[in-house]
Residue frames as a rotation matrix with the C-alpha (Angstrom) as fourth column:
UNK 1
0.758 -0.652 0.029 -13.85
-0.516 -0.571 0.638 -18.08
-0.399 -0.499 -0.769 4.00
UNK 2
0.885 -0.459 -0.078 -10.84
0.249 0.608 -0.754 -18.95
0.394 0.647 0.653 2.03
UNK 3
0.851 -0.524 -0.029 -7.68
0.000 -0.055 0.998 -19.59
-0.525 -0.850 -0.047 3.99
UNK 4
0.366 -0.706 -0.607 -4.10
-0.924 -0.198 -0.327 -19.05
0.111 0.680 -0.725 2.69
UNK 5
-0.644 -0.666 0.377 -2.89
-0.729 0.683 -0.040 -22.35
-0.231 -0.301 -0.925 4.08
UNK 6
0.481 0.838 -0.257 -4.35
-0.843 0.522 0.127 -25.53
0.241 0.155 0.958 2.79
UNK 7
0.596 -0.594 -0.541 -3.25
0.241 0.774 -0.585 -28.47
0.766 0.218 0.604 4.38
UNK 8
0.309 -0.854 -0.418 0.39
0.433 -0.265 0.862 -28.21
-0.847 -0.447 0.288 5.73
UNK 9
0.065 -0.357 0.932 0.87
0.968 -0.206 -0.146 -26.27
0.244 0.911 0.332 1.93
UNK 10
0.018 -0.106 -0.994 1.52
0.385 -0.917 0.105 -22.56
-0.923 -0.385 0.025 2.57
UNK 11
0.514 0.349 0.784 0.40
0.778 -0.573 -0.256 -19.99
0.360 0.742 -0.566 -0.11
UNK 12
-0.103 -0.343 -0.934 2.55
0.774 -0.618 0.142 -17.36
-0.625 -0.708 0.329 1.18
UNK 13
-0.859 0.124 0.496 2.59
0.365 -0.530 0.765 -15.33
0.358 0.839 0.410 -2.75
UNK 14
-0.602 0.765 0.228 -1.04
0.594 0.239 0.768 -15.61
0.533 0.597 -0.599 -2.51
UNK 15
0.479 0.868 -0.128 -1.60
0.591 -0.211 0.779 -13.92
0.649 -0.449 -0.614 0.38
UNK 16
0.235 -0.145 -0.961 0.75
0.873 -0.402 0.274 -11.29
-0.426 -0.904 0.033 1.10
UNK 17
0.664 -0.089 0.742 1.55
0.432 -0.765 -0.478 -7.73
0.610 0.638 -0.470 -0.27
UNK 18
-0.168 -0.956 -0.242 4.86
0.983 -0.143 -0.119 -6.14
0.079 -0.257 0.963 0.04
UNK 19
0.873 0.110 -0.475 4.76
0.093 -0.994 -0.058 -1.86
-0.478 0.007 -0.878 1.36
UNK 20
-0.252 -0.957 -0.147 7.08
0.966 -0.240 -0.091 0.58
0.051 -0.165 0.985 1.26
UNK 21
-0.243 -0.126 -0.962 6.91
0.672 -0.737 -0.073 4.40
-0.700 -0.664 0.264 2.87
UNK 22
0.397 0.043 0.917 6.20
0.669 -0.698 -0.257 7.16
0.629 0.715 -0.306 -0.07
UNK 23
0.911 -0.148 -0.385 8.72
0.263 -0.513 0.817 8.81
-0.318 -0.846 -0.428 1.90
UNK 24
0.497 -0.865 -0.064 11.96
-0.044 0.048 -0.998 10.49
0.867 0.499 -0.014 1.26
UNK 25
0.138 -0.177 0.974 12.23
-0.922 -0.381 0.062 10.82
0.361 -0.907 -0.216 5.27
UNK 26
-0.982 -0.141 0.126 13.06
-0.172 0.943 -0.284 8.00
-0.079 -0.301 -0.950 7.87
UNK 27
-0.190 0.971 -0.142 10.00
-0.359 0.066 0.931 5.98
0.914 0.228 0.336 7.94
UNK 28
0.367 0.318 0.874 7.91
-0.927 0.043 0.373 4.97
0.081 -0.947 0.311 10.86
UNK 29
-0.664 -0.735 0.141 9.25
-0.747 0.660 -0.076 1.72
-0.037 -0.156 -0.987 12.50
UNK 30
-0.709 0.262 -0.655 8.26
-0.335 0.692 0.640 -1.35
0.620 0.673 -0.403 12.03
UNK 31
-0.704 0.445 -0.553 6.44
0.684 0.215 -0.698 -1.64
-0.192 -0.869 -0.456 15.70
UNK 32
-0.484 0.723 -0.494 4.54
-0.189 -0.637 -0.747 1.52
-0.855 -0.268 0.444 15.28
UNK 33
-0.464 0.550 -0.694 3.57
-0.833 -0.006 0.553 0.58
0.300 0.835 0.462 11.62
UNK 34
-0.781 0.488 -0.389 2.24
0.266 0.824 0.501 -2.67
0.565 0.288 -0.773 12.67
UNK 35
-0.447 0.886 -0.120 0.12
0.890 0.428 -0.158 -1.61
-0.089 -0.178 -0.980 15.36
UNK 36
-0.627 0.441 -0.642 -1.15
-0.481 -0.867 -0.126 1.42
-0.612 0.230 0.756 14.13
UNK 37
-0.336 0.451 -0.827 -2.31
-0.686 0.485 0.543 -1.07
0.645 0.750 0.147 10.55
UNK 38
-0.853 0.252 -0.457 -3.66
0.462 0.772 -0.436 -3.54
0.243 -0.583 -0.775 12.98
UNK 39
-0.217 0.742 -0.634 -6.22
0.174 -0.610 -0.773 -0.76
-0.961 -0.278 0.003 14.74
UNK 40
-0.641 -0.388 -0.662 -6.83
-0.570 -0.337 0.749 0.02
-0.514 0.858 -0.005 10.78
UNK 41
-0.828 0.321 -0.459 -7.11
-0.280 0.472 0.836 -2.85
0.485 0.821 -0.301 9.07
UNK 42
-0.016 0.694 0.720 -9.45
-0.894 0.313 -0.321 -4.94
-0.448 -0.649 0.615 12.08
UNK 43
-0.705 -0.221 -0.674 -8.47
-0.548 0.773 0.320 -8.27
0.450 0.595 -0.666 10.46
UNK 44
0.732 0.643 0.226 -10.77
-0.679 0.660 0.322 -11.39
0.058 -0.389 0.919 11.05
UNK 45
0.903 -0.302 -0.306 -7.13
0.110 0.851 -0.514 -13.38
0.415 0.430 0.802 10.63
UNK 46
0.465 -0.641 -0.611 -3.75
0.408 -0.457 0.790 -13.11
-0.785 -0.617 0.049 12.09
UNK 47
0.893 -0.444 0.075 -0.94
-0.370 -0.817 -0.442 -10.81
0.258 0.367 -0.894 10.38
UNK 48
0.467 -0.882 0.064 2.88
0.836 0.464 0.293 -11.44
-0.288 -0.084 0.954 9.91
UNK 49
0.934 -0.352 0.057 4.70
-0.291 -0.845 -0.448 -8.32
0.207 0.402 -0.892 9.64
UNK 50
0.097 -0.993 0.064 8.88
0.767 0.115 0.632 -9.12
-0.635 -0.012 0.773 8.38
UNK 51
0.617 -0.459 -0.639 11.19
-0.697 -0.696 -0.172 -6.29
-0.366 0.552 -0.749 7.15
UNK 52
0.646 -0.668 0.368 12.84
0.702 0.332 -0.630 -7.44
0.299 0.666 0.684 3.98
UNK 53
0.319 -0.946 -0.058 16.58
0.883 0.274 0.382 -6.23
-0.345 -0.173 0.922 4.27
UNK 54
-0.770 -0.327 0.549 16.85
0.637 -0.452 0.625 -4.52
0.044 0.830 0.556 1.26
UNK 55
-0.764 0.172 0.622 15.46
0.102 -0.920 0.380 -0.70
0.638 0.353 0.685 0.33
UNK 56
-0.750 0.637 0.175 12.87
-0.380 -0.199 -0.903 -0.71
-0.541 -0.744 0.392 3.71
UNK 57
-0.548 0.496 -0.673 10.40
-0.527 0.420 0.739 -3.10
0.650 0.760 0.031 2.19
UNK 58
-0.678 0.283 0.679 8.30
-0.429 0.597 -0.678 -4.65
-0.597 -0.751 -0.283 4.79
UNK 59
-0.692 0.319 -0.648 6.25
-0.361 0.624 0.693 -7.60
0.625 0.713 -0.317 3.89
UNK 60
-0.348 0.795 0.498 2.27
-0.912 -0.164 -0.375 -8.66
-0.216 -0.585 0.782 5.11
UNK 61
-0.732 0.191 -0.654 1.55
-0.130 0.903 0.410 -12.25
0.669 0.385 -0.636 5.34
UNK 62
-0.357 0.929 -0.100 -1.93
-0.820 -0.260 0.510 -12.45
0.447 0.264 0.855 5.49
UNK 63
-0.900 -0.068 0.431 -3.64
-0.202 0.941 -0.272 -15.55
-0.387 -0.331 -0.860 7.18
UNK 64
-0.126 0.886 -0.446 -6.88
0.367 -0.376 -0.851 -14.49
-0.922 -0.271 -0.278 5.36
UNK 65
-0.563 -0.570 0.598 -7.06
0.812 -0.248 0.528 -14.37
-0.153 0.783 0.603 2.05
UNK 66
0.515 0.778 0.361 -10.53
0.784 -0.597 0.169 -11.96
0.347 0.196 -0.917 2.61
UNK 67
0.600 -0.411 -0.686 -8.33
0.437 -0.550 0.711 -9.90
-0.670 -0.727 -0.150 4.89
UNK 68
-0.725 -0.640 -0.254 -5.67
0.125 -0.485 0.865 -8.89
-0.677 0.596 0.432 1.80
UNK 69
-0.318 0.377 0.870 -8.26
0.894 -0.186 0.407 -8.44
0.315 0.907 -0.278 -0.48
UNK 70
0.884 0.468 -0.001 -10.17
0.458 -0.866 0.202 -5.69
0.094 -0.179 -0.979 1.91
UNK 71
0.256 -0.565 -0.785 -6.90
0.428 -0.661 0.616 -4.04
-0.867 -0.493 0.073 2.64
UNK 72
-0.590 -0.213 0.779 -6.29
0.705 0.334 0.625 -3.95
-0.393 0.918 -0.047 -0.87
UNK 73
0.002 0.561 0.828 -9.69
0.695 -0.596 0.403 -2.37
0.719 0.574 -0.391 -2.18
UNK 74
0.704 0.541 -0.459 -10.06
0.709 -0.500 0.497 -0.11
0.040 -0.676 -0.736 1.06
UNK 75
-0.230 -0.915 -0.331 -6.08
0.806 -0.370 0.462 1.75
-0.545 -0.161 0.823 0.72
UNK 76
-0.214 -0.977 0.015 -4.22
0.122 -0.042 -0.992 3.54
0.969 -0.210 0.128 0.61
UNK 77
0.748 -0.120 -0.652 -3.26
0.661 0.207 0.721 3.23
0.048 -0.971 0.235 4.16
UNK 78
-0.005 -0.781 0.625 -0.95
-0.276 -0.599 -0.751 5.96
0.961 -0.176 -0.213 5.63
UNK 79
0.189 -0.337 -0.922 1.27
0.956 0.280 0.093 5.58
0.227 -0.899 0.375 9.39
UNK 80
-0.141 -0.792 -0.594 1.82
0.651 -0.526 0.547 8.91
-0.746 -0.309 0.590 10.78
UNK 81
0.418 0.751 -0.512 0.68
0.071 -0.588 -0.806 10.51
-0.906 0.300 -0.299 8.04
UNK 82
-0.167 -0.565 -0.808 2.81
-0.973 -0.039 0.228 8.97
-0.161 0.824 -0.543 5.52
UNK 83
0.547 0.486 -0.682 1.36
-0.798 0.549 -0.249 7.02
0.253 0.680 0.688 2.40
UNK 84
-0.257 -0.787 0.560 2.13
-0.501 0.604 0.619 3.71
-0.826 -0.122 -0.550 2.58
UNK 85
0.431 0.385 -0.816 2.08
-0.895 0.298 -0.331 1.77
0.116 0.873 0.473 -0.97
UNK 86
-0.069 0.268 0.961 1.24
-0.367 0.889 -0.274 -1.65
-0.928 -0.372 0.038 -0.84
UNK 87
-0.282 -0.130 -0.951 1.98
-0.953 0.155 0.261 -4.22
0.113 0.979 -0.168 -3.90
UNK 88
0.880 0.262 0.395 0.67
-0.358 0.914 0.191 -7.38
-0.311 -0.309 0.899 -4.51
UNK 89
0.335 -0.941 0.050 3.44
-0.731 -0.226 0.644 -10.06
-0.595 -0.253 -0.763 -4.39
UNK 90
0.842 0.199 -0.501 4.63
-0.520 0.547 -0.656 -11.99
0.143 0.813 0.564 -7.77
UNK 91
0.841 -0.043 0.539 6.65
0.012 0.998 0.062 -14.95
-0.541 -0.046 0.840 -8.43
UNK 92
0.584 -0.290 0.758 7.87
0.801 0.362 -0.478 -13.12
-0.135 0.886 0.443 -11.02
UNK 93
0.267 -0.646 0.715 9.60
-0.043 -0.749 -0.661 -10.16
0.963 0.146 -0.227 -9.77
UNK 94
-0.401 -0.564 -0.722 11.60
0.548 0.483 -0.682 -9.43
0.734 -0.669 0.116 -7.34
UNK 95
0.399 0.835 -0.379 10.41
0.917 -0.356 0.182 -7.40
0.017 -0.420 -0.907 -4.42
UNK 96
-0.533 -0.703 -0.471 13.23
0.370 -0.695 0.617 -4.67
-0.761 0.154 0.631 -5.40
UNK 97
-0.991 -0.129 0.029 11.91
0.101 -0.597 0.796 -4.15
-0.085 0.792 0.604 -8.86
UNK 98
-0.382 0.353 -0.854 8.79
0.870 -0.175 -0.461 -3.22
-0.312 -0.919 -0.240 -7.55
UNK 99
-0.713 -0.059 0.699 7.82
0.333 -0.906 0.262 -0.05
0.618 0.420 0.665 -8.73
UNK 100
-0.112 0.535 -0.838 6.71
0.977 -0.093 -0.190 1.54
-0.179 -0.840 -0.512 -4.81
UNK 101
-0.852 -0.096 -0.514 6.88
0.276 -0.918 -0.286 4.95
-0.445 -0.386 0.808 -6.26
UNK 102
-0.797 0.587 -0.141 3.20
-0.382 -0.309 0.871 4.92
0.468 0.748 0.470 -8.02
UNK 103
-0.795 0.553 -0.250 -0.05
0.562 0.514 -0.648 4.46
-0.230 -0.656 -0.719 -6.12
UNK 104
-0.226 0.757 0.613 -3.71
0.375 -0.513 0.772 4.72
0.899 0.404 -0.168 -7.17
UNK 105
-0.646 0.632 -0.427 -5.95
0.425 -0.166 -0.890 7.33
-0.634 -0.757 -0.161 -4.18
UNK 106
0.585 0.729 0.356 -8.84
0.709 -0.673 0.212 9.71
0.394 0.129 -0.910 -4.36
UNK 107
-0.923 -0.384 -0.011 -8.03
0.359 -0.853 -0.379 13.43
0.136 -0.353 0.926 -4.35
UNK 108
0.201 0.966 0.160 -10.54
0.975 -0.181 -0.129 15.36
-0.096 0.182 -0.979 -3.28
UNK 109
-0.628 -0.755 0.188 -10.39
0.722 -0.656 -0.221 19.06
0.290 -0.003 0.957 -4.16
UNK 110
-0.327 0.456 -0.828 -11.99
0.882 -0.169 -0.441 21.13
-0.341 -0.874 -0.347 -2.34
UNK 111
0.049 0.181 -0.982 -13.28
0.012 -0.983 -0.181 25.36
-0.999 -0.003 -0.050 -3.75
UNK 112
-0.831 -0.388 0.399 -12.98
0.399 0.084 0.913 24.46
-0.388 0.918 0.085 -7.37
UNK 113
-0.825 0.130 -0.550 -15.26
-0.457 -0.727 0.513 26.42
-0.334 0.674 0.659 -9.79
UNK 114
0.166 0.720 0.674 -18.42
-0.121 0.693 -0.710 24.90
-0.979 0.037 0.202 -11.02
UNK 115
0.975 -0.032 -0.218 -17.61
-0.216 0.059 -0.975 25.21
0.044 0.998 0.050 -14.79
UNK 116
-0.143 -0.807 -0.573 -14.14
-0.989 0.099 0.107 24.04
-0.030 0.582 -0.813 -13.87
UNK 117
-0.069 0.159 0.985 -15.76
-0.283 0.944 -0.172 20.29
-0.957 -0.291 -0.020 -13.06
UNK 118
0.819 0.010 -0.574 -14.40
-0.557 0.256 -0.790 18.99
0.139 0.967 0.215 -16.56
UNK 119
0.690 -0.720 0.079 -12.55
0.722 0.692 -0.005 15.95
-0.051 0.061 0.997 -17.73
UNK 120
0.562 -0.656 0.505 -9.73
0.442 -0.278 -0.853 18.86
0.699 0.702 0.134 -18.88
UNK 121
0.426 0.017 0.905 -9.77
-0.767 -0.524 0.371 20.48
0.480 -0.852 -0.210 -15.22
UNK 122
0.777 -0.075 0.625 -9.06
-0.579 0.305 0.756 17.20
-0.247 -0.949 0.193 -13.97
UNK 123
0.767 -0.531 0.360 -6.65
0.638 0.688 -0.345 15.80
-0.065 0.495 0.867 -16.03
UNK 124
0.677 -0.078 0.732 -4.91
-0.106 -0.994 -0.008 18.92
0.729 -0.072 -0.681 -15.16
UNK 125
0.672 0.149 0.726 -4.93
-0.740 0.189 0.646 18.05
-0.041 -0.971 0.237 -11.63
UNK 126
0.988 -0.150 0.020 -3.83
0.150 0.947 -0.283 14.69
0.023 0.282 0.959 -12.48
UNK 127
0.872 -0.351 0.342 -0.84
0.406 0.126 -0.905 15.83
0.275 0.928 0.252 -13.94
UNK 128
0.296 -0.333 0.895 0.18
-0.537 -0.833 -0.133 17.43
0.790 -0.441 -0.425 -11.42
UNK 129
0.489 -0.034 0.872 0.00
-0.732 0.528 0.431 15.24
-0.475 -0.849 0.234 -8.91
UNK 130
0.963 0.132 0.234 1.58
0.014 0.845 -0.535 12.73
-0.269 0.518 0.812 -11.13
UNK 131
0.221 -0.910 0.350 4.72
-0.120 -0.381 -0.917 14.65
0.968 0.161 -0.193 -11.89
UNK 132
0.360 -0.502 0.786 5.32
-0.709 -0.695 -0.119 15.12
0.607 -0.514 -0.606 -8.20
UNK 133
0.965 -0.058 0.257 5.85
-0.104 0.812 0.574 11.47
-0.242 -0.580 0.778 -6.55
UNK 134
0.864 -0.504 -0.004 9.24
0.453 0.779 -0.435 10.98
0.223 0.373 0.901 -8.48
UNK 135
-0.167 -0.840 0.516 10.71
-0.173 -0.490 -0.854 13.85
0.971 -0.232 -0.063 -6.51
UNK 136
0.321 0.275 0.906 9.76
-0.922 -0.127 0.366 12.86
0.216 -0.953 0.213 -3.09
UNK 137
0.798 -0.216 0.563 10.93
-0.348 0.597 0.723 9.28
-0.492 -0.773 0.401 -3.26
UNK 138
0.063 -0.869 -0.491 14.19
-0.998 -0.046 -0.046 8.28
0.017 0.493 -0.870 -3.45
């Protein structure tokens, strides 16, 4: 079990990941997003949940570094039924320049064609879905 804190040293980088809504609506508040992602995540650590200031950014300080890795591979995570997109957090950028408007999921699609299951069908798909995030958030 590898803790973020070692010592009296705090790893805060290391072990937290900045969101933000895939919303163009208000987003859910910060109370209902935490404990909704609490019932969610089921940490084995505690959780720090602070709203940065700036563009609705809320920030997740892990106590656990296993605990940000499963949220991590297990996401996308959604409140309310809006995506939430989760970044890991760098030294080197700020948490503005960010780029919250691009997030890997699974689509599943559902009546498609047997002979359309092809790389060309889904890159299709792709494309589609790929164009449409940069009108929904602002």
């Amino acid at each position: 079990m590898e803790a973020c804190r070692s010592g009296l040293v705090a790893h805060p980088i290391r072990c937290s990941l900045a969101g933000k809504f895939f919303t163009s609506l208000v987003p859910p508040s910060l109370d209902r997003t935490e404990s909704t992602l609490r019932q969610q995540w089921k940490l084995s650590g505690s959780l720090k949940v602070l709203p940065l200031e700036k563009d609705n950014i809320i920030l997740f300080e892990f106590e656990e570094k296993r605990d940000k890795k499963k949220v991590v591979k297990d996401g996308p995570w959604n409140v309310d039924g809006i995506i939430l997109v989760l970044k890991e957090c760098s030294q080197d950028i700020s948490m503005a320049d960010n780029d919250f408007s691009v997030a890997c999921f699974w689509v599943k699609v559902t009546g498609l064609p047997y002979f359309n299951y092809t790389v060309a069908e889904a890159e299709k798909i792709g494309k589609r879905l790929k164009t449409a995030p940069s009108r929904v958030l602002h």
